[in-house]
N, C-alpha and C positions, 0 to 999 in steps of 0.2 A: 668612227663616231658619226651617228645622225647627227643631222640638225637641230632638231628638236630634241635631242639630249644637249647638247651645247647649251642653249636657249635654254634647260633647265637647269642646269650646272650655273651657267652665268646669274641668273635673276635668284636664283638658290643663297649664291656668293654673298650679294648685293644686299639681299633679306637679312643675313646673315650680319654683316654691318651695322643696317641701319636701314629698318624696312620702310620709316615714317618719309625719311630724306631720299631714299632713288627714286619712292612713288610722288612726291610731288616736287622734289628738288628747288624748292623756293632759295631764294637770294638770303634770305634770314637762316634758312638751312634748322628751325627750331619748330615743335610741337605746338607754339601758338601760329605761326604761318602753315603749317602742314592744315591744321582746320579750319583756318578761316578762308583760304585759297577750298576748300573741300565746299566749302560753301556759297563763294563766288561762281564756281565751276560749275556747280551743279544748278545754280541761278542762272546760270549764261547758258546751260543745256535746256533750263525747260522752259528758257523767255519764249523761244522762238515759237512754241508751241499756243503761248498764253498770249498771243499778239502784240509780244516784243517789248511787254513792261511784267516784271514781279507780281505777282497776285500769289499769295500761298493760299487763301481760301479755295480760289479757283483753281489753282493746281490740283490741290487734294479733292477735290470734285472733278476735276476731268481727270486723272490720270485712276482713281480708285477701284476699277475693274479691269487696268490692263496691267501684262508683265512686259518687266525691261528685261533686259541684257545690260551688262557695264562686262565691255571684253577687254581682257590685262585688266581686272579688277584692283590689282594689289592685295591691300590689307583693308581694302572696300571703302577707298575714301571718298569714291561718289556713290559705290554701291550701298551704305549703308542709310547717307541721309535722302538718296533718292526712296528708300525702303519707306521713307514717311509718306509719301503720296503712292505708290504703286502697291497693286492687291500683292502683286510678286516680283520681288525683285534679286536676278541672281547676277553670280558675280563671277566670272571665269578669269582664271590665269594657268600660265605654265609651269608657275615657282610653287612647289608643293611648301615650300618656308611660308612665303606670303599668306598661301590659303592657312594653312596652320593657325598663322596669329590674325589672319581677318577673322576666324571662327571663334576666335578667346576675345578679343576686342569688342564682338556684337551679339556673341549667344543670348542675349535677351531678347533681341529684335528676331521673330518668330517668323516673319513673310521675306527676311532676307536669305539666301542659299548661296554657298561658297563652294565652286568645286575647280580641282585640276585636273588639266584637260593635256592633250600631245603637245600643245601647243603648235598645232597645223589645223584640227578640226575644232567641230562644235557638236562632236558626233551623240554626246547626253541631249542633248536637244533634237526636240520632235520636231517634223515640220510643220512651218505656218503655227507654232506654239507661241511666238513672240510679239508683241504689237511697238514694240518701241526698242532698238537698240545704238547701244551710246559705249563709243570708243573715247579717248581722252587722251591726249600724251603716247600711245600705244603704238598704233598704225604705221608711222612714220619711221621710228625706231625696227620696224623688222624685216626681214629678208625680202627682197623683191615677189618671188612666189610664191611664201609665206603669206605676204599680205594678201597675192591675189587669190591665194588659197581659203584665206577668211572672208573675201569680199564675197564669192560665189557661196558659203556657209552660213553667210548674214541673209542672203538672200533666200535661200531654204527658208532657213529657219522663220523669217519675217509670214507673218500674215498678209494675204493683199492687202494693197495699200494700207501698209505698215512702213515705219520712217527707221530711219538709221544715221542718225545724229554723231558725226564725228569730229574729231582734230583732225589737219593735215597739212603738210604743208607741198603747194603749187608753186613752180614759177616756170621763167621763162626759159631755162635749163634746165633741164633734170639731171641729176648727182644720183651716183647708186653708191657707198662704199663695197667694201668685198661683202661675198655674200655669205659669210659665215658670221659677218658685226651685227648683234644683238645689242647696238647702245646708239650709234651715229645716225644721226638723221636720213633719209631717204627725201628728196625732193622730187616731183612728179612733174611731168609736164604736161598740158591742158591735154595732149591725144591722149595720153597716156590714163590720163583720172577719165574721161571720156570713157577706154576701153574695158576699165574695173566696172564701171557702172554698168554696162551693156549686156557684157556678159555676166554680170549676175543679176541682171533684170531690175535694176536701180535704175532709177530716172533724177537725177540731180533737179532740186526745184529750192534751193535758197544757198549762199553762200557770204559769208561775211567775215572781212578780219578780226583776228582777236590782238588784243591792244599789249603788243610784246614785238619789238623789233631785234632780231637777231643780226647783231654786227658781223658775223662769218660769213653766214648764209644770206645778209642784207636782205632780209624777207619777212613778212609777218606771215605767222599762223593763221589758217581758216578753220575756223566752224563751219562746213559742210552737212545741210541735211539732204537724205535721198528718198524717195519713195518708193517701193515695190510696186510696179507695173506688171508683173512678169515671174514666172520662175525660171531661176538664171536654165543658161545654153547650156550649163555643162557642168562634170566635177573635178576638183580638183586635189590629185593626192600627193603630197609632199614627204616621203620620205629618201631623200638624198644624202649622202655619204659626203661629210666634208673632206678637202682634201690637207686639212691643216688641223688637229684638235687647239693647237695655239691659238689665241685670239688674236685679229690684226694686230699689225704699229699702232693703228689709229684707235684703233679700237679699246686698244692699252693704256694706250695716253690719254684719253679721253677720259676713261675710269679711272684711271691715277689721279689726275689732277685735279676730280671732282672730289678724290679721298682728302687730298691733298687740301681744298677748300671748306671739304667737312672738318677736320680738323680744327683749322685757322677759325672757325666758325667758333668753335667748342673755345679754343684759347679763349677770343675775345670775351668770350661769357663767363670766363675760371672754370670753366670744366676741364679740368687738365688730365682728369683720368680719362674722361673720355676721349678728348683730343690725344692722348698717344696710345688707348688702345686703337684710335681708327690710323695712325699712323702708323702701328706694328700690324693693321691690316696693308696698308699700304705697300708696306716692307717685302710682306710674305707675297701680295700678288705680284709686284715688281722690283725683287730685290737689287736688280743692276741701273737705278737709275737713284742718285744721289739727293733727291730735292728732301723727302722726308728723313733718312736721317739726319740729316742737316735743321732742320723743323724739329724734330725731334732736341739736337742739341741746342738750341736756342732756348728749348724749353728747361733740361736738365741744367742749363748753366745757369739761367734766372733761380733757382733753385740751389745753387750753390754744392750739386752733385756732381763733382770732380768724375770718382769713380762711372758712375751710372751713365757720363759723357764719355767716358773714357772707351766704355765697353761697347758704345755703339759707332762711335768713329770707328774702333779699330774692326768693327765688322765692314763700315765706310771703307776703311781702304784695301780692307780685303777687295770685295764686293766691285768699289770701283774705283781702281789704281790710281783712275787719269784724273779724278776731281781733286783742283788745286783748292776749295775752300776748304774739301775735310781734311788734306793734310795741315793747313795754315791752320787750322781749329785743334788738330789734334797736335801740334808744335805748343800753342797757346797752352792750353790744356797741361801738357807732360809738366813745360815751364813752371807751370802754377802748383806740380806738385813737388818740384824742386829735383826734375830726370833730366838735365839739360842735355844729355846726349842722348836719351830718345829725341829729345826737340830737336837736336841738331841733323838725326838722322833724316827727320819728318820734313826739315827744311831745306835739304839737300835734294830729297825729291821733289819740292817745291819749283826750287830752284832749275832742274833739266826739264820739268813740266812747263814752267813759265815760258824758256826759251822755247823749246817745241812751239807750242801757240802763238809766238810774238813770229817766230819765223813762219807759221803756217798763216798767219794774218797778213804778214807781207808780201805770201805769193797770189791770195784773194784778194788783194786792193784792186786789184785793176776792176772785181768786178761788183766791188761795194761803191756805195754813196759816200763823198766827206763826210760825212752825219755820224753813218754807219762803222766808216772808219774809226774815227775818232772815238766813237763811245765805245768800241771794241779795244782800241790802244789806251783810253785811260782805265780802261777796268784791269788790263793786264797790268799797267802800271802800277797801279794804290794797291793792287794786291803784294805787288814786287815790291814793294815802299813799306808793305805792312810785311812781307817775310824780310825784310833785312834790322826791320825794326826790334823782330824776334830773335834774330840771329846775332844782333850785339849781345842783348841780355843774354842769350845761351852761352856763347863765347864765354863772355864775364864769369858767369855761374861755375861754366864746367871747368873753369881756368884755379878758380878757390878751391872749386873740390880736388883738382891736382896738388898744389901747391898743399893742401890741409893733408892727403893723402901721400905727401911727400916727408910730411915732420916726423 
């Protein structure tokens, strides 16, 4: 598999989800934060131009005979209301999903254009066709020569002194994840944004943080504008052969646990159908890792759906042996339908699971924290404290049903 087939399979997936939540992945995770962040963003792209205050009269008068670029469009959530001030305004992406529903979303809006691209070039575009192009969220997120494959394709495309307004984020290290992660941030460092710019005949002339600190990366985002000086030194063609069609660890996990937050999102709001279709999304991307059906049963028990718990644990402990909450859930569970020897069986595993873990946390003390210790020994504890709790009541139960099956 290319890369740029990965990168369309991936952002295809994600559309497939929930195209409004990967393209602006706000904290509310809901339909009014997707537009009204559409709105801030696309205000903080064209202050800089407007001398760093809001004017929409004077937007719509300076910007009404030029064309933008919005590259990784989405579903056109800066492409479309940028479409109010520019004579033309188009919108590139590599998720043929995305483009699908940004063209059902704005087919009224007549100067805006949605198209899918390899997602390595800009090759629909003429050169010096563009006078304004604006990245968001995008850059950051893609393959190292990926990006510097579009840096050199922004520059083509740009008209002399034509700008190129983007997201990115700088520090004082640079981080690459593997190069086949279509989702994990990319962090640059100053030679490095320097050399993107050079060779594609950008001249860097404003930069400013955007008001968003990331506690991982300890870093804020910049709003980067560049100028075309120049037509870039060179081209650049990216069609490279991954050597894994699997997406990273990290890369996995990182799409997981955003599912995993979309959901949580949905709960809090009672949307429950939609919270456990994105949680049997969850499922199907990463069926060997316990957190959503677990998510999932929390829900089905609030619910009072024995069965409908029943049927997703027990894919739980197919799927994964070693998790001591699905068996203790799935013990609870049998109990409550009155199987006290499925319970006892569930608790028996419980039980050589526990120890394993209590003895494997013994031989890592030396290289934990007290803190770390201890909050690792009391969780294996109240878990143990809460399987023997179940294991009297199963005793009791399956001890009546003997003695009744004895008269």
């Amino acid at each position: 598999m290319k890369i740029q087939d990965k990168m369309k399979q991936d952002w295809d997936r994600r559309a497939q989800v929930d195209p409004y939540y990967w393209v602006a992945a706000t904290q509310e995770a809901d339909l009014q934060s997707y537009e009204s962040s559409a709105q801030t963003d696309c205000e903080g792209f064209l202050k800089y131009f407007l001398g760093g205050n809001w004017d929409e009269s004077l937007a719509k008068d300076k910007f009404k005979d030029q064309a933008l670029l919005d590259l990784g469009c989405g579903i056109g959530r800066m492409t479309a209301p940028l479409a109010n001030y520019f004579q033309r305004s188009v919108g590139v992406d590599v998720s043929e999903q995305m483009i699908l529903k940004a063209k059902e979303l704005h087919q009224s809006i007549t100067n805006a254009e949605f198209i899918c691209n390899s997602g390595t070039d800009l090759s629909m575009l003429a050169d010096g066709s563009i006078d304004i192009a604006c990245s968001y969220s995008v850059l950051a997120h893609l393959p190292a020569d990926v990006t510097e494959a579009y840096f050199l394709e922004i520059g083509r495309i740009l008209k002399t002194a034509g700008f190129f307004r983007y997201q990115f984020w700088v520090g004082p290290q640079e981080k690459h994840p593997q190069d086949q992660d279509s989702l994990s941030i990319h962090v640059y460092s100053e030679a490095q944004l320097k050399n993107l710019h050079e060779q594609a005949g950008l001249e860097i002339i404003h930069r400013e943080e955007i008001d968003y600190f990331d506690p991982i990366l300890e870093l804020k985002p910049l709003w980067i504008t560049a100028k075309k000086i120049q037509n870039p030194q060179a081209t650049k063609v990216v069609n490279r052969e991954i050597d894994q069609v699997r997406s990273s660890d990290d890369e996995v996990m990182l799409e997981y646990d955003l599912l995993l937050y979309l959901a949580m999102k949905h709960q809090e709001r009672d949307e429950i159908v939609e919270a456990e279709r994105v949680l049997s999304e969850a499922i199907q991307f990463e069926p060997n890792r316990p957190e959503a059906y677990l998510h999932w049963t929390s829900i089905r028990l609030s619910m009072d759906d024995l069965i409908g718990t029943v049927k997703i644990l027990e894919e739980l402990s197919s799927r994964c042996p070693k998790s001591i909450d699905g068996w203790l859930y799935l013990a609870q569970v049998y109990q409550a339908q009155s199987l006290p020897f499925k319970a006892l069986n569930c608790l028996r595993t419980c039980d050589e699971l526990l120890k394993k873990e209590y003895k494997a946390l013994l031989v890592s003390q030396k290289d934990l924290s007290i803190e770390a210790f201890q909050e690792k020994e009391s969780r294996i504890l109240n878990m143990d404290a809460h399987r023997k709790t179940l294991l009297k009541e199963a005793q009791n139960d399956s001890l009546k049903i003997r003695k009744q099956n004895k008269r």
